[in-house]
N, C-alpha and C positions, 0 to 999 in steps of 0.2 A: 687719441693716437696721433703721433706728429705726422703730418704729410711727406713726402716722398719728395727730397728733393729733384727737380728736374733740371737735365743737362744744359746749359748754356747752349743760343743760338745766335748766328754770328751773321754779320751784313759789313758790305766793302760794295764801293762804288766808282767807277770813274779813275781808276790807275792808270791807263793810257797807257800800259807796255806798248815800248816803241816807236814812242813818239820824240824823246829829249836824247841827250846826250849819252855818252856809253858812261862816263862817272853816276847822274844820274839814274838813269835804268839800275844799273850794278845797285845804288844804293836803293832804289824800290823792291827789288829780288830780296835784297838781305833783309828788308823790313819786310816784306813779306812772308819769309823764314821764318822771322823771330814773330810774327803773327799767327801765323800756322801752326805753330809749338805749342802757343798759349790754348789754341783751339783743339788739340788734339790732346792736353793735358787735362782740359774742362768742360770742351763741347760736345754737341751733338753736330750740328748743319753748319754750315758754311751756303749762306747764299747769295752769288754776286751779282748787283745790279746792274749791270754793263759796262759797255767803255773799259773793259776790264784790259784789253789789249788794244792795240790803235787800230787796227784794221783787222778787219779776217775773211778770208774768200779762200773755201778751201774745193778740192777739185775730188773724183772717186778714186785718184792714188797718189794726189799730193796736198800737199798744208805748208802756209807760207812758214819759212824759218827764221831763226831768231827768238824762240822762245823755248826752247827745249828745257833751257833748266826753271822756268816757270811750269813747264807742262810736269814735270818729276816732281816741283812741290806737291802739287795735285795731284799724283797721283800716289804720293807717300800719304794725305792727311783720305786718300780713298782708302789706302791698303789699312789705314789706323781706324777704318769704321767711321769715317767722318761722311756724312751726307753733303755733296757738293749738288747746287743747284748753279746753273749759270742762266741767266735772264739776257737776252740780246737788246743791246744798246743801239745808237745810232750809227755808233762804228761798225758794230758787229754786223755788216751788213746779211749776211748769210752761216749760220752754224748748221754744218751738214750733221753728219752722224760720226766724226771722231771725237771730238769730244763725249758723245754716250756710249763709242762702241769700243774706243782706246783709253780712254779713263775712266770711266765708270761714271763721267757726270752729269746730271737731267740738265736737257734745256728745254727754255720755253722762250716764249714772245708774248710781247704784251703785256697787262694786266694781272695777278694772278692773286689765290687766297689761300691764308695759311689758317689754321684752325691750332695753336701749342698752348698748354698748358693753362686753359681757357680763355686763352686769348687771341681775339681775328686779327690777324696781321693782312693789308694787302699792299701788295708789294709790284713794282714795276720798276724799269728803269727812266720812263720820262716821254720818254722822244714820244710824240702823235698825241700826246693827251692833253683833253681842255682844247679851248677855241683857238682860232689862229692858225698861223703860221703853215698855211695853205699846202703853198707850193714845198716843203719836205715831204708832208703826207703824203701830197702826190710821189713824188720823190721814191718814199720809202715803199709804194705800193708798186710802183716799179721795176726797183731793184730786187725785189725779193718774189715777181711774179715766176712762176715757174716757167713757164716759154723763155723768159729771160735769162733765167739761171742757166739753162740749157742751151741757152745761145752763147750764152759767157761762158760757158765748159767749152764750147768749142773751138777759144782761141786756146792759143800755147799759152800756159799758166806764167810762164811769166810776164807775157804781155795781160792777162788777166790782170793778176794781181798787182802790175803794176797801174792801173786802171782801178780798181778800189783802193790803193792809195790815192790815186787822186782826189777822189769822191772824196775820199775821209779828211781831205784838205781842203777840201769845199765846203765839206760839213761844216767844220771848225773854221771858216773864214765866214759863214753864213750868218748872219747878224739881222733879226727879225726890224722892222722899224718902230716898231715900238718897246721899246728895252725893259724902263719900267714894266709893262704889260708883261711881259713874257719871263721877269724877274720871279712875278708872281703867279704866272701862270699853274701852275704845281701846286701851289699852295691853294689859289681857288676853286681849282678842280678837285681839291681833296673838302674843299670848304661845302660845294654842289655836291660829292658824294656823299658827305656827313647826315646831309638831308633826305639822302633816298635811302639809305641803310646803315646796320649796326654794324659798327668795324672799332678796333681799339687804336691800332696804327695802320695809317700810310704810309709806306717807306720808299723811296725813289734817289735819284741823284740826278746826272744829267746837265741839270745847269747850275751846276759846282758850288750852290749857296748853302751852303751848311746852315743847321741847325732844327733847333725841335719847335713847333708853336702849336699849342695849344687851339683846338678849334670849335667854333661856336657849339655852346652846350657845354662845353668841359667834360665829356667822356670820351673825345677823339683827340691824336696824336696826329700832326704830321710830320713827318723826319724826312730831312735832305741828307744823304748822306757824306756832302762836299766832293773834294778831288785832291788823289795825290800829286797831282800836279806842278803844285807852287810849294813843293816843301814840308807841309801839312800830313799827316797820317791818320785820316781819322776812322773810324769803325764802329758801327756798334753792335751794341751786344744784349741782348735779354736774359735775365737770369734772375731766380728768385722772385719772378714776377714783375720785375721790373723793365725800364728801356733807358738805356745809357748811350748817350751819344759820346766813346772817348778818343784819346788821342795814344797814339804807339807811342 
C-alpha cells in the first residue's frame, strides 16, 4: 500500500521587516506574498525562526506600526489552514499575546522539538545558544524579565518603543570578539547536541550563515536558515521526506 503523502513544512528566518529602505521592504512583502501562495497551495506550517520583523515591543492595547500588510499575509495563510509558529529572535524582544490572540499564531522562545512525518526536527532561532557571548544572555534575561516588562509598559509606548529600537540597533552593532567563534557557534552547539540525543535536524538562523552541514555520525542535519537581508531569499522546506534549503 503506497504511503500517504505528507503536506509540506516550511522554515524562514531572519527577514528583518523594518529595518532597510521602503523600496526594499516593499520588495520583502511581495516575496513574501509569492512565498506564502506556494505554502498555502502545498503546505501544512509555516515556522518562523525570528528576526522576522526588526523590533517588536507591543503594549495591552498597542503594537508598533508599520507592518499591517505583513500582519494580513499571516493572517490569510491562518484563514487557509496554514499552521503558523513564530519562534522569538533576538529582535523580537518581547511577543505579548497579539500575535496568538489576533492571528491565530503560536509563539514560543527558545529551543523547541518537532516530531513530522518521522522525523525530530529541533528548531530555535539562535540567540543564547552554545558558550559565549555572555553579556546578550545577560542582556536577553533582562529584557524579557517580567518586573521589567511591566516597568516598560509604564512609559508612553512611544517613548517605549522607541527604546527597543534602540536595543535592536545595539543588537545589530553588537560584534562578539571573537568572530570566527561565534561564526560557528550554532554549528558546535548542534555538533554537543548530536552527542546527547537523537534528532534529524537542527534548524536556526540568527547569524545569517546559510547552509546545511552534515554532523558527526551522519544521521544529524544542521541548517542555518541565512537572511533576507542582502538580497537573498532563502527557505526551506520538508517534504517527501526530505530537507531542502531553496531560494524564492
Amino acid at each position: 500500500m503506497k504511503k500517504e503523502e505528507m503536506p509540506a513544512i516550511y522554515f524562514i528566518s531572519d527577514i528583518h521587516l523594518g529595518l532597510q529602505d521602503d523600496k526594499s521592504e516593499q520588495l520583502k512583502l511581495d516575496n513574501l506574498e509569492r512565498l506564502f501562495a506556494i505554502i498555502k497551495a502545498e503546505g501544512r506550517s509555516l515556522y518562523m525562526l525570528g528576526d522576522i520583523v526588526d523590533y517588536w515591543m507591543e503594549f495591552r492595547h498597542v503594537i508598533p506600526k508599520g507592518f499591517t500588510r505583513f500582519f494580513c499575509l499571516l493572517s490569510d495563510l491562518v484563514r487557509h489552514n496554514i499552521e503558523v509558529v513564530y519562534v522569538a529572535g533576538n529582535h523580537d524582544f518581547y511577543l505579548g499575546r497579539y500575535f496568538d490572540d489576533e492571528l491565530g499564531i503560536k509563539t514560543m522562545y527558545g529551543m523547541n522539538e518537532l516530531l513530522y512525518d518521522g522525523r525530530t526536527f529541533i528548531f530555535a532561532h539562535g540567540d543564547g545558544l552554545g558558550e559565549g557571548d555572555h553579556g546578550y544572555k545577560l542582556f536577553a534575561r533582562f529584557i524579557r524579565n517580567r518586573f521589567n516588562l511591566a516597568l516598560l509598559s509604564g512609559f508612553h509606548p512611544d517613548l517605549a518603543i522607541g527604546i527597543m529600537k534602540m536595543f535592536s540597533k545595539l543588537s545589530r552593532k553588537h560584534k562578539p570578539g571573537d568572530l570566527v567563534f561565534e561564526t560557528d557557534r550554532l554549528l558546535n552547539f548542534a555538533e554537543s547536541l548530536a552527542a546527547e540525543k537523537d534528532f534529524d535536524y537542527f534548524l536556526c538562523g540568527h547569524n545569517h550563515v546559510k547552509g546545511i552541514r552534515e554532523l558527526s555520525g551522519g544521521r544529524c542535519r544542521y541548517v542555518n536558515l541565512g537572511t533576507w537581508i542582502d538580497g537573498s531569499l532563502p527557505y526551506g522546506v520538508f517534504k517527501d521526506g526530505f530537507f531542502q534549503l531553496k531560494e524564492l
